[in-house]
N, C-alpha and C positions, 0 to 999 in steps of 0.2 A: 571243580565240582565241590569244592572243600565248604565255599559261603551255600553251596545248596544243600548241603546234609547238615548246615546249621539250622537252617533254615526250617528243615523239614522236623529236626529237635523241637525248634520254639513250638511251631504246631504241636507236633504230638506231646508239648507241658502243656499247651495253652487251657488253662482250667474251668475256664467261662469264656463263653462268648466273648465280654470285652477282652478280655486275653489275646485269643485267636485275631479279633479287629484290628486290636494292636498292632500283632508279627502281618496282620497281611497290607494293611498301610502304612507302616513306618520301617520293621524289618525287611520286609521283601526290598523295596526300593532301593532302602542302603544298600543290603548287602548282596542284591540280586542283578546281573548284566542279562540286554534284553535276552540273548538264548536262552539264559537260564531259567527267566519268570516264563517265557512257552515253552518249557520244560516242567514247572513247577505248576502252571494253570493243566496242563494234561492229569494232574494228578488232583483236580481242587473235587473230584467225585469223591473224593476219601477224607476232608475236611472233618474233623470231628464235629460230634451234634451232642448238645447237652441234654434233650428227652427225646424221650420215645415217640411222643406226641407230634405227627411226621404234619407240616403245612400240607395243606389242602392242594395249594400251587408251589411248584418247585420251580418256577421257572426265574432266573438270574436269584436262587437263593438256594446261596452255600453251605450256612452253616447257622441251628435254630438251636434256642431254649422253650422254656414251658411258654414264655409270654412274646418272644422276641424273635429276629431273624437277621441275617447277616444278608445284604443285596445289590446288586449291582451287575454291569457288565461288565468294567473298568476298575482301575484304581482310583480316586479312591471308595472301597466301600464302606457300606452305611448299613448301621443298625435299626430296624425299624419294629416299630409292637406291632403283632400283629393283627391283622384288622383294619390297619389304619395306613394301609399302603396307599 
């Protein structure tokens, strides 16, 4: 469980959106075995969000700023403005 409490570090620094994109397409995979990412996805309700300003539709979308959002079903995920899903 050691690469998963690293793991859950990078999240809780990640300081923007691209941050967080980062750890979840590039770190997860390295340093995650499959239990541990369906271990790690039961917890993606707690992803941090950069504003207040909640999307209209939540649905395959993780993690939002003022203009943008993090989506997906899968790895890997994608940034998108939104609007323009």
């Amino acid at each position: 469980m050691g690469n998963l409490n690293v793991v859950r570090e990078a999240i809780r620094n990640a300081e923007t959106l691209d941050d967080l994109l980062i750890v979840l397409n590039e770190t997860v995979p390295a340093l995650l075995n499959v239990d541990e990412r369906e271990i790690l996805a039961s917890e993606f309700c707690d992803l941090p969000v950069y504003s207040t300003d909640y999307p209209t539709d939540t649905t395959e979308v993780w993690s939002w700023d003022s203009g943008r959002k993090i989506v997906g079903s899968s790895l890997p995920f994608h940034i998108v403005v939104r609007g323009e899903e």
